[in-house]
C-alpha positions in Angstrom: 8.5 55.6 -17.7 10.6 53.4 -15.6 10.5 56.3 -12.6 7.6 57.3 -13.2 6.2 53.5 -12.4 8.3 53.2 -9.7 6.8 56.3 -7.7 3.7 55.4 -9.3 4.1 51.2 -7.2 4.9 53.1 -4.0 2.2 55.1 -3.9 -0.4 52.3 -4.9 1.1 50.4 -1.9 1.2 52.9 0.7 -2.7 54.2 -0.6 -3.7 50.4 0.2 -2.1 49.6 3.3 -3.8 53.2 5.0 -7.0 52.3 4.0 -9.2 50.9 7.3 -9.3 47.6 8.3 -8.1 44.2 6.2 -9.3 41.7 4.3 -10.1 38.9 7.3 -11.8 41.5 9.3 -14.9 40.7 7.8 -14.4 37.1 8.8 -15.1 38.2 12.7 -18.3 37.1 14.2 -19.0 36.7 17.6 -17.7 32.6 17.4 -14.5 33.7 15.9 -11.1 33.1 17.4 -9.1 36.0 17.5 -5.9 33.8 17.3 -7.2 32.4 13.7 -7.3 36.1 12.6 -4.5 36.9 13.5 -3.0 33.6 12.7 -4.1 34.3 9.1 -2.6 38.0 9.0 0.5 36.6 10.0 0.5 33.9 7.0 -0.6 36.6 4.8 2.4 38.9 6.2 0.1 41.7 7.1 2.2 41.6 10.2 5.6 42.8 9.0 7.2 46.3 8.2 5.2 48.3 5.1 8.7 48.6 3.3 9.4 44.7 4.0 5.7 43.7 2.5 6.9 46.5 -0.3 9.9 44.8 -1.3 8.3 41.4 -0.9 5.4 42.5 -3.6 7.6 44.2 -6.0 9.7 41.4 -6.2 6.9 39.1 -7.4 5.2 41.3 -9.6 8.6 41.5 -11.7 7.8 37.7 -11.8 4.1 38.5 -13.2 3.3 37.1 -9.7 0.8 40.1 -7.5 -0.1 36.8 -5.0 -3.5 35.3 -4.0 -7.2 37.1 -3.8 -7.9 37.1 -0.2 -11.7 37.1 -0.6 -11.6 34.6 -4.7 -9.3 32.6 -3.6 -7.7 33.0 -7.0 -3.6 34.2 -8.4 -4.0 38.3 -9.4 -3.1 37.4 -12.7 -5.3 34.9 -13.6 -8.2 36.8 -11.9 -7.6 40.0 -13.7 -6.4 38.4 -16.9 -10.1 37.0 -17.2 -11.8 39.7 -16.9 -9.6 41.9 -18.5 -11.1 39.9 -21.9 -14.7 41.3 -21.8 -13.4 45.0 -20.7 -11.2 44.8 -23.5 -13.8 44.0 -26.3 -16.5 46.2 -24.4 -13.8 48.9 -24.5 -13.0 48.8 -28.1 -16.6 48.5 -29.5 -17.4 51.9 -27.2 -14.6 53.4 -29.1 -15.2 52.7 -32.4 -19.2 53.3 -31.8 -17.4 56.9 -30.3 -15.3 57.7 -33.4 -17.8 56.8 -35.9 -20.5 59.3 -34.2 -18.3 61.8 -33.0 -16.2 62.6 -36.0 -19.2 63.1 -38.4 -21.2 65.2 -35.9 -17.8 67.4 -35.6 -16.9 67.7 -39.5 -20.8 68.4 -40.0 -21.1 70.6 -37.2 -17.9 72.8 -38.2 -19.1 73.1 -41.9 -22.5 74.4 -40.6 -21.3 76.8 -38.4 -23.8 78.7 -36.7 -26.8 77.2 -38.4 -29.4 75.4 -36.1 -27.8 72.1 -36.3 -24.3 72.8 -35.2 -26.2 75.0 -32.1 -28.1 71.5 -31.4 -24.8 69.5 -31.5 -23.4 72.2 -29.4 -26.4 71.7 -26.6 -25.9 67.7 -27.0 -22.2 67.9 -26.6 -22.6 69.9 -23.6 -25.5 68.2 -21.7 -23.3 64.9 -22.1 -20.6 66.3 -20.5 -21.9 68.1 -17.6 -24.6 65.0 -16.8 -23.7 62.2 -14.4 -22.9 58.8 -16.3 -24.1 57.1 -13.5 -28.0 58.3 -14.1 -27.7 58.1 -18.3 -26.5 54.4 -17.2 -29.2 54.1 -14.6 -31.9 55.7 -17.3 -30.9 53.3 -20.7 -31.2 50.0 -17.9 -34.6 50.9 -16.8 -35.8 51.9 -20.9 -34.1 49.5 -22.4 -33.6 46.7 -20.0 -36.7 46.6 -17.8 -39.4 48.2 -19.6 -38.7 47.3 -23.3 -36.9 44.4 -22.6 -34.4 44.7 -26.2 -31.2 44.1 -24.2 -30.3 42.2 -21.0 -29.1 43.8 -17.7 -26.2 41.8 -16.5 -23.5 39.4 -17.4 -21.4 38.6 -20.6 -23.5 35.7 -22.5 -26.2 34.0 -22.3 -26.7 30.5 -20.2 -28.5 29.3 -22.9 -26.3 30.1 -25.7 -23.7 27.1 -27.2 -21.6 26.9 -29.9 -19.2 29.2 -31.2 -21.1 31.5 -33.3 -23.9 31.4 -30.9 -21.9 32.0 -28.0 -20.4 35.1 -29.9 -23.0 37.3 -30.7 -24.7 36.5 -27.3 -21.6 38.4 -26.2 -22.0 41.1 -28.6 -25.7 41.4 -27.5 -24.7 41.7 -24.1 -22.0 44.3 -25.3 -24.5 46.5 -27.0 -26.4 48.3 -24.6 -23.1 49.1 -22.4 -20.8 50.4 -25.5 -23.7 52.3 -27.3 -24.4 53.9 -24.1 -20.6 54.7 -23.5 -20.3 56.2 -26.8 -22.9 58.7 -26.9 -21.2 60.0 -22.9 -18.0 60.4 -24.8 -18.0 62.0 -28.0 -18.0 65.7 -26.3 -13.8 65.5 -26.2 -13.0 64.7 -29.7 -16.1 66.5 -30.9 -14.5 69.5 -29.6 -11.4 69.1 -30.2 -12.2 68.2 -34.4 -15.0 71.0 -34.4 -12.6 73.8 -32.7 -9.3 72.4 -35.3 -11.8 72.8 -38.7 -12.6 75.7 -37.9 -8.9 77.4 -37.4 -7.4 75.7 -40.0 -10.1 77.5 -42.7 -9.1 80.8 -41.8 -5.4 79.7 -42.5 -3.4 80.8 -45.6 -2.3 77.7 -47.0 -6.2 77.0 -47.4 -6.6 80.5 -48.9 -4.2 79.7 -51.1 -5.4 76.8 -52.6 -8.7 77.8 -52.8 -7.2 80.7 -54.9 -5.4 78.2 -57.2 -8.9 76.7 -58.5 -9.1 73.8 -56.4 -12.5 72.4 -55.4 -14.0 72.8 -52.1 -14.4 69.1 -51.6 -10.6 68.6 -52.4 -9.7 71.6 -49.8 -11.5 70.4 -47.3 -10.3 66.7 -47.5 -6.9 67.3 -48.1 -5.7 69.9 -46.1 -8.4 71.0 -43.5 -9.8 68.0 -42.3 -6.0 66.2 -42.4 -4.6 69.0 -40.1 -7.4 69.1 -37.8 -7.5 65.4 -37.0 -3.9 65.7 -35.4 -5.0 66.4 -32.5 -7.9 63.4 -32.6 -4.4 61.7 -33.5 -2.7 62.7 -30.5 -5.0 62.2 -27.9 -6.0 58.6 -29.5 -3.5 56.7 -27.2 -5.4 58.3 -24.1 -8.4 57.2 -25.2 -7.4 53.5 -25.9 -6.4 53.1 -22.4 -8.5 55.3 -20.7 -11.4 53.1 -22.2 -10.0 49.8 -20.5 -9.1 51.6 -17.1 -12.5 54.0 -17.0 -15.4 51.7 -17.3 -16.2 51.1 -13.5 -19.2 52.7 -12.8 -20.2 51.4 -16.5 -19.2 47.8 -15.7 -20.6 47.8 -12.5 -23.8 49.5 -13.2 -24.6 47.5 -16.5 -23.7 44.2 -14.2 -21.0 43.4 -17.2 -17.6 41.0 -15.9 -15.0 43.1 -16.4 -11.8 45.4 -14.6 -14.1 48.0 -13.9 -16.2 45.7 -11.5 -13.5 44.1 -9.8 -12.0 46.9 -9.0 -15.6 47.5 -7.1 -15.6 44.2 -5.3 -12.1 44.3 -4.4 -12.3 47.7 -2.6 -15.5 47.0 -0.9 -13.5 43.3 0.4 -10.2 45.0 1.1 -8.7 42.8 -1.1 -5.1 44.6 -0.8 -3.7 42.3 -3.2 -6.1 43.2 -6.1 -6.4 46.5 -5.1 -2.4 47.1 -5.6 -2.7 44.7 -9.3 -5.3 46.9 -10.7 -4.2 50.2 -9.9 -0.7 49.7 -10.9 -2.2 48.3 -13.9 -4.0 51.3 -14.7 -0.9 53.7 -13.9 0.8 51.6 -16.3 -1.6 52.0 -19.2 -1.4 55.5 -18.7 2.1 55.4 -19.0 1.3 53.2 -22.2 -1.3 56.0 -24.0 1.2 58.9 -23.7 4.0 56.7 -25.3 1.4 55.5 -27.8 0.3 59.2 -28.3 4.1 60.2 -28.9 4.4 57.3 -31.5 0.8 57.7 -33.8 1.9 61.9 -33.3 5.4 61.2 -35.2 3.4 58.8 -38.1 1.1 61.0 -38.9 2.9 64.2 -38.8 6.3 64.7 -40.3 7.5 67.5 -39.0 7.8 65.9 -35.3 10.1 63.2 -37.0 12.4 65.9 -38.8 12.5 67.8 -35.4 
């Protein structure tokens, strides 16, 4: 991992520094001294050589320190560490609401096979995946936002809400509409996956064996189909853990919701480098983090991959 975030810092950096322009370009108006422009670049050193400003950067960030937002006046750290709060709990009620729709539609799907409601599943799973999230996002705001007013359309809580208890399921409310919708966009991966592993492992012979020693159907399926068709669910978990907290910017921005997702959104549109670099590197590292994780639920759940 320790390479692969290496490359993975000095391509972040060298992506940010070609994109156009800077962050105090949009401070020049007609009135504005060039010489404060450029007087602020040179405090900022946007002024020295790319692998000085490098080593300068990656020298901090071992310190936890990715500087000052140019446009929020803000440390990285404390501006992403904020915000990283509400895309973590919007990220993990997506998931679960993803697991606990996906994983029945798969297991009933697969034991149906063929009959009119796996073929439906099949059409939902497919629509989902080949649809824009942008417009399902776009669609639930306008139904369920404007028009039958059940769930707000921005923000993380409620002005009005005080208290702990209050304050808390104001935030879940303001969670609900963005995770729900989330979760019915995702479920086409691990409904495939859990569909496509029941089905092999029935045809296998260890099930044809003990379905010829007398044991129930139930028992069969529980036991030894559905256990070795969740390993790949198993697998992939880690991916989708992190993928969750790195993937919701056009969910976050769209829904109006706090979180990485929209900063990331500000901060490109501002050419705030210094963000820019934070996030992305963060990102890259939480990849890094769901394989490992992958690796590590993998050798739990399955023994062979510890004997080997």
């Amino acid at each position: 991992m320790i390479p692969q975030l290496f490359i993975l810092s000095v391509m972040v950096f060298m992506l940010a520094k070609m994109m156009p322009g800077d962050p105090f370009g949009g401070l020049i108006g007609p009135n504005t001294d060039p010489k404060q422009i450029e007087a602020l670049r040179e405090a900022a050193g946007l002024n020295d050589p790319w692998w000085q400003q490098y080593i300068n950067w990656i020298q901090n960030a071992f310190h936890g320190d990715f500087g000052m937002s140019y446009t929020m006046k803000q440390p990285v750290t404390t501006l992403i560490g904020s915000r990283m709060v509400n895309t973590f709990w919007l990220s993990l009620l997506a998931m679960i609401l993803t697991y606990l729709l996906a994983i029945p539609m798969a297991i009933s799907a697969a034991r149906r096979e063929g009959s009119w409601w796996d073929r439906v599943l099949l059409i939902y799973n497919s629509v989902t995946f080949g649809i824009p999230a942008y417009v399902v996002y776009l669609l639930f705001i306008f139904i369920f936002g404007f028009t039958l007013g059940w769930f707000p359309t921005g923000g993380t809580v409620s002005p009005s809400a005080t208290g702990f208890f209050p304050v808390l399921m104001s935030k879940i409310y303001h969670m609900i509409l963005p995770a729900v919708t989330m979760a019915l966009l995702g479920t086409t991966a691990i409904f495939t996956y859990l569909r496509s592993g029941i089905l092999d492992e029935q045809g296998q012979d260890y099930v044809k064996t003990a379905r010829a020693k007398g044991v129930t159907e139930n028992r069969v399926f529980s036991r030894h189909i559905l256990r070795n068709a969740l390993l790949p669910i198993a697998a992939n978990f880690g991916f989708v853990i992190t993928g969750l907290l790195g993937g919701a910017i056009f969910a976050e921005t769209i829904f109006g919701y706090p979180g990485l997702g929209q900063l990331f959104i500000t901060a490109i549109t501002s050419r705030d480098y210094s963000v820019i670099t934070a996030l992305i590197l963060f990102n890259g590292l939480l990849a890094l983090f769901g394989a490992m994780l992958s690796d590590i639920i993998m050798a739990i759940v399955d023994p062979r991959i510890r004997i080997e």
